[in-house]
One Martini backbone bead per residue (centre of mass of N, CA, C, O) as a GRO file, in nm:
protein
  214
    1UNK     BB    1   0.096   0.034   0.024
    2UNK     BB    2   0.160   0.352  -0.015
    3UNK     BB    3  -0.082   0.496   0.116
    4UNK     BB    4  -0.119   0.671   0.466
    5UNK     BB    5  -0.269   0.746   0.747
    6UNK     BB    6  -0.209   1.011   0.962
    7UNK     BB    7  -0.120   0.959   1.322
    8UNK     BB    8  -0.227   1.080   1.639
    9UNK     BB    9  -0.119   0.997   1.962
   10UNK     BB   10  -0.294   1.015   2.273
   11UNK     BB   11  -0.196   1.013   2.643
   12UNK     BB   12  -0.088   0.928   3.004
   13UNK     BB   13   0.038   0.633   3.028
   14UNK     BB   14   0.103   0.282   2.942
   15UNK     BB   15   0.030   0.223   2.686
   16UNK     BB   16  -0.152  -0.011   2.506
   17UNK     BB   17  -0.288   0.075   2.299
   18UNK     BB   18  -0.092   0.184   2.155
   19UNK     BB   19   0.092  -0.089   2.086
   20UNK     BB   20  -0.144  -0.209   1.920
   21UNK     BB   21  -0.113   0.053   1.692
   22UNK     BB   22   0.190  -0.037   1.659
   23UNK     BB   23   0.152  -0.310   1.568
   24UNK     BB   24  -0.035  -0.301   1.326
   25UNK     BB   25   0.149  -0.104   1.143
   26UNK     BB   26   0.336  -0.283   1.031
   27UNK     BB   27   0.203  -0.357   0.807
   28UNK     BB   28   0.205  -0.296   0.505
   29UNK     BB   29  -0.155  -0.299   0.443
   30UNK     BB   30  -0.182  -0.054   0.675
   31UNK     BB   31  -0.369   0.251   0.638
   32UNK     BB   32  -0.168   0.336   0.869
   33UNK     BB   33   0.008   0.588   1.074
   34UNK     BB   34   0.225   0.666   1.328
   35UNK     BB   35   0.367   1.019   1.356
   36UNK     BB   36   0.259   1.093   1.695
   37UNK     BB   37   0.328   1.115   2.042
   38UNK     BB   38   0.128   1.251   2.302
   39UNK     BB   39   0.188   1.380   2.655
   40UNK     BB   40   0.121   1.530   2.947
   41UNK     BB   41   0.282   1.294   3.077
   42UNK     BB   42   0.637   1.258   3.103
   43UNK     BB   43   0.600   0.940   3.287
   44UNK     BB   44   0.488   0.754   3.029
   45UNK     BB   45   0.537   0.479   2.911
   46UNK     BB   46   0.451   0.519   2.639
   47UNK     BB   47   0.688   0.699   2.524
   48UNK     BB   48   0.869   0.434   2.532
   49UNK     BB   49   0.730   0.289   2.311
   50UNK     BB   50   0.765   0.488   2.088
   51UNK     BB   51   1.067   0.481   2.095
   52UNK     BB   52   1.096   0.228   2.021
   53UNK     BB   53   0.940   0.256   1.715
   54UNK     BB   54   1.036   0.550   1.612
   55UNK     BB   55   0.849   0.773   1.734
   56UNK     BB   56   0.720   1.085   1.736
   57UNK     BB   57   0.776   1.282   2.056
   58UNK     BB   58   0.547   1.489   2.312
   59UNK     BB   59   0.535   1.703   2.582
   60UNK     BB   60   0.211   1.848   2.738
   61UNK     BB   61   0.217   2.019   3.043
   62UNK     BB   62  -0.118   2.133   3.168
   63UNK     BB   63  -0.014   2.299   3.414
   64UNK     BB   64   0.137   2.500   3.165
   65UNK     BB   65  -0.173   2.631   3.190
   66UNK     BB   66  -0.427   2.816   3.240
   67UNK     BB   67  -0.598   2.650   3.035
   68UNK     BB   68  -0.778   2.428   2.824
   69UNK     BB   69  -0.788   2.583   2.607
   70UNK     BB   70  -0.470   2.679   2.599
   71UNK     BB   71  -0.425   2.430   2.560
   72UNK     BB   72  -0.541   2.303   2.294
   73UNK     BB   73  -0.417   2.553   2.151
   74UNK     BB   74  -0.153   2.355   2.120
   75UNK     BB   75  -0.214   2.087   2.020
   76UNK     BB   76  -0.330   2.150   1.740
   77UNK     BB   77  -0.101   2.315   1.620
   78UNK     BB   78   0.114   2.016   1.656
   79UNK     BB   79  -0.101   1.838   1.487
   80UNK     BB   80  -0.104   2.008   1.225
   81UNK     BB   81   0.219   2.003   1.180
   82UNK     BB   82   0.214   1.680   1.148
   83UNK     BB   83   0.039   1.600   0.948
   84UNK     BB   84  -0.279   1.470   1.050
   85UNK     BB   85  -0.593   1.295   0.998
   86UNK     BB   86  -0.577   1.160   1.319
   87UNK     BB   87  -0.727   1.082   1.643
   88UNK     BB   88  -0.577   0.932   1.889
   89UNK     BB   89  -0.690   0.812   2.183
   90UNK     BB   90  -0.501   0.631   2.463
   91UNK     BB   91  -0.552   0.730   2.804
   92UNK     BB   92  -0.662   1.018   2.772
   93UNK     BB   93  -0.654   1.256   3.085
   94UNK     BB   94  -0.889   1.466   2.872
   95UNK     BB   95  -1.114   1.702   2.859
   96UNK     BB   96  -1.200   1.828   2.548
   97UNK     BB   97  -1.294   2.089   2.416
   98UNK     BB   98  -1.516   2.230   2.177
   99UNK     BB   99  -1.315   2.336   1.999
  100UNK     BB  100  -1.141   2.145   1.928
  101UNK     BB  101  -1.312   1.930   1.831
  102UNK     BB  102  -1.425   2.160   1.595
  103UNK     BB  103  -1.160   2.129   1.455
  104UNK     BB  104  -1.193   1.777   1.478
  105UNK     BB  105  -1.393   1.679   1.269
  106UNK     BB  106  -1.435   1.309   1.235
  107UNK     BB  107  -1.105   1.235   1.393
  108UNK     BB  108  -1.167   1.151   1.664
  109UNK     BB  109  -1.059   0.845   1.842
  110UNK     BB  110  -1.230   0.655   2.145
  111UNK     BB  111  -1.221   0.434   2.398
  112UNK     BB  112  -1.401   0.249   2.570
  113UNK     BB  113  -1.498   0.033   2.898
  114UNK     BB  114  -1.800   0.033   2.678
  115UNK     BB  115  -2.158  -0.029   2.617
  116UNK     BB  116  -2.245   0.207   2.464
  117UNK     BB  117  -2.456   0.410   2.650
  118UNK     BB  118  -2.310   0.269   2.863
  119UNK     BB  119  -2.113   0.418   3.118
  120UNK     BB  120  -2.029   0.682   3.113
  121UNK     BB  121  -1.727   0.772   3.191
  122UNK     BB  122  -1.631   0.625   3.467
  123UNK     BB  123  -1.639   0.357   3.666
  124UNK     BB  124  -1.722   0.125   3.499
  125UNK     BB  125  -1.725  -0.149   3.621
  126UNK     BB  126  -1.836  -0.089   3.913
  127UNK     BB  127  -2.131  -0.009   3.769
  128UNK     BB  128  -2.177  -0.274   3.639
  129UNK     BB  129  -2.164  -0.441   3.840
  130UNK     BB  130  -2.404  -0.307   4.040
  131UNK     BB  131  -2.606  -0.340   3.788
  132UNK     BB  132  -2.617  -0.634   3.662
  133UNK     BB  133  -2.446  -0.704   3.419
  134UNK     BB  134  -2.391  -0.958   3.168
  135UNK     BB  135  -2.281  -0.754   2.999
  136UNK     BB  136  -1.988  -0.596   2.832
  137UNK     BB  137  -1.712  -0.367   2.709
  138UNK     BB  138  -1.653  -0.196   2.413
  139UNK     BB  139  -1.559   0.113   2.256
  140UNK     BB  140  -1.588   0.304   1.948
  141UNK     BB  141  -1.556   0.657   1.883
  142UNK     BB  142  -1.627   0.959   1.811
  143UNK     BB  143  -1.532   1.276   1.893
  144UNK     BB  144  -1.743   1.483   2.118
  145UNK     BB  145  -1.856   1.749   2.285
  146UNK     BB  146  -2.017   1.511   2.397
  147UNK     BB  147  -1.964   1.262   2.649
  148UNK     BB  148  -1.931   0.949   2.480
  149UNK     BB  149  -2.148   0.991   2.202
  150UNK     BB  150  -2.053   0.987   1.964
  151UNK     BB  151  -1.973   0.779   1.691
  152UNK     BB  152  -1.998   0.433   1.622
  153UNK     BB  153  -1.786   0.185   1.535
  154UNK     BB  154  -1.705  -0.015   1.780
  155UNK     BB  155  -1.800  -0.329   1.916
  156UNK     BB  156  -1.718  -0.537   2.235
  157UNK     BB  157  -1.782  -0.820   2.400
  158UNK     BB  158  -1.852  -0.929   2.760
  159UNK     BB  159  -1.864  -1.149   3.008
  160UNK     BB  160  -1.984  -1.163   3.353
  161UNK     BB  161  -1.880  -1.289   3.573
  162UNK     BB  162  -1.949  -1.390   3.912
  163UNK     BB  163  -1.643  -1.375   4.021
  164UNK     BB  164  -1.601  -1.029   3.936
  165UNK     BB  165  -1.397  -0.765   3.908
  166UNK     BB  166  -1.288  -0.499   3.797
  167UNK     BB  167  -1.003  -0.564   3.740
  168UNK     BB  168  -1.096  -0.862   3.580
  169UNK     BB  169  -1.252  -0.680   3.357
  170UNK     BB  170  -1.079  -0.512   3.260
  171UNK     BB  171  -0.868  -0.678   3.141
  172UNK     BB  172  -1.061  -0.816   2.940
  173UNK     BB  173  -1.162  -0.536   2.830
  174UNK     BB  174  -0.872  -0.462   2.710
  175UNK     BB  175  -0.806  -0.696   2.478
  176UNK     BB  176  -1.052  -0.586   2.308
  177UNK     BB  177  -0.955  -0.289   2.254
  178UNK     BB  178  -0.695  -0.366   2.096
  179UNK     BB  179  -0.867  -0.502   1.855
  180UNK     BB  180  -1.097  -0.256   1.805
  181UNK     BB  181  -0.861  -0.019   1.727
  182UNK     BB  182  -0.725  -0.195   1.509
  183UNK     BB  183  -1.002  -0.219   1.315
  184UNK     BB  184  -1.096   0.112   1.347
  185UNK     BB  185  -0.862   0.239   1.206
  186UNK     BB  186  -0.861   0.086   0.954
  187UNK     BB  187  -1.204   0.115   0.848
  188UNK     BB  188  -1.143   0.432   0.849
  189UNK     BB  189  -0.875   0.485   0.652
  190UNK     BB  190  -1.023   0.313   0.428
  191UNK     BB  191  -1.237   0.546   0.384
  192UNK     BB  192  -1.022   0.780   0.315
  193UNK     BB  193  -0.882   0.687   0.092
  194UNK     BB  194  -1.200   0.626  -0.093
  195UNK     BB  195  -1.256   0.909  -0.103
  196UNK     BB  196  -0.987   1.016  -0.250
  197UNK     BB  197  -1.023   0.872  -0.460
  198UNK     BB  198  -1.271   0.959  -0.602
  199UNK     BB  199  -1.238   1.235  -0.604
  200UNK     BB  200  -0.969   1.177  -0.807
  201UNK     BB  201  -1.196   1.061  -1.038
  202UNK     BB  202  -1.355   1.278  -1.069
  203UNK     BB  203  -1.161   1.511  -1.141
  204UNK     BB  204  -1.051   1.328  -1.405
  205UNK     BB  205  -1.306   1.383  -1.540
  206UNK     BB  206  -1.394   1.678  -1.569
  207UNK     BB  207  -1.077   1.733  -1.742
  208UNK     BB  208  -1.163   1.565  -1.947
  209UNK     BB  209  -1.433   1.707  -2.074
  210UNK     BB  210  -1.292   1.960  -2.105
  211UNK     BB  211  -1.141   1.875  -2.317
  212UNK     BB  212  -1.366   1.769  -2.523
  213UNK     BB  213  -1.486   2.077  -2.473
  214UNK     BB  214  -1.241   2.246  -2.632
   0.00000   0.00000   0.00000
């Protein structure tokens, strides 16, 4: 695959699903690659995984900012500059302003740890478990202005065990993470190649129409 759509992971952790689409992009014909890793903590292991893959990285500490405004107005800066036309959110612990948000419309993709619209926000687990579902799972989803509400790209189901904890849960539903975020960045990035090809085949129809009506 010639072309491959350029992605800026933002993270604040572990980077595990970091992890999972770095090794996803390894593969030849994976139609993505990432081209920036952002965390907003110096101390994230995620940033040791990206320099380990040779990915350029980026630490950009949100208390060195006076307003959430003006760090997301740092950041975009940075993603812009990098030619980035994805973003992947990726254990990012900071909640995006509405501003942010409207600068990359249906760009940014989020996983979260729970079957949508079910669970939104924190202790997704241990609501999970408190409501007595058979079911929880993660979900991946375009990121809007409304938390965690965006439109949803792909869910993953797992089963809630009677002996489970929220760790026990989390665990399990973290594996499944790492597959839905690899084959969702996978089937958005293939959507973007194939609107460009369109476009690019409109229009050398256009350029000939109007060569044979010169």
């Amino acid at each position: 695959m010639s072309e491959k759509i350029k992605v800026a992971v933002l993270i604040s952790g572990n980077g595990t699903n970091l992890q999972a689409l770095i090794d996803a992009c390894i593969a030849p014909n994976y139609p993505a690659e990432i081209v920036l890793v952002i965390s907003n903590k110096a101390n994230a292991k995620g940033i040791e995984r990206a320099q380990k893959a040779g990915i350029k990285t980026r630490i950009i500490d949100h208390t060195n900012y006076r307003s959430r405004e003006e760090f997301d107005c740092k950041l975009s800066i940075i993603l812009s500059n990098s030619e980035c036309k994805l973003v992947c959110l990726a254990g990012f612990m900071r909640i995006l302003s509405e501003s942010f948000v409207n600068t990359w419309p249906n760009s940014i993709l989020n996983i979260h740890p729970s079957l949508l619209p079910s669970f939104p926000g924190t202790k997704t687990h241990e609501r999970a478990l408190e409501a007595g579902v058979k079911f929880s799972g993660c979900t991946l989803h375009f990121v809007t202005a409304e938390l965690d509400a965006g439109p949803i790209i792909g869910q993953a189901a797992v089963p809630v065990l009677d002996n489970d904890t929220p760790k026990t849960l989390a665990n399990r539903v973290l594996i499944e993470e790492h597959k839905l975020y690899a084959l969702g960045l996978e089937l958005v990035a293939n959507k973007i190649l194939k609107n460009k090809e369109a476009d690019l085949h409109r229009e050398q129809s256009t350029v000939s129409k109007s060569l044979i009506n010169f």
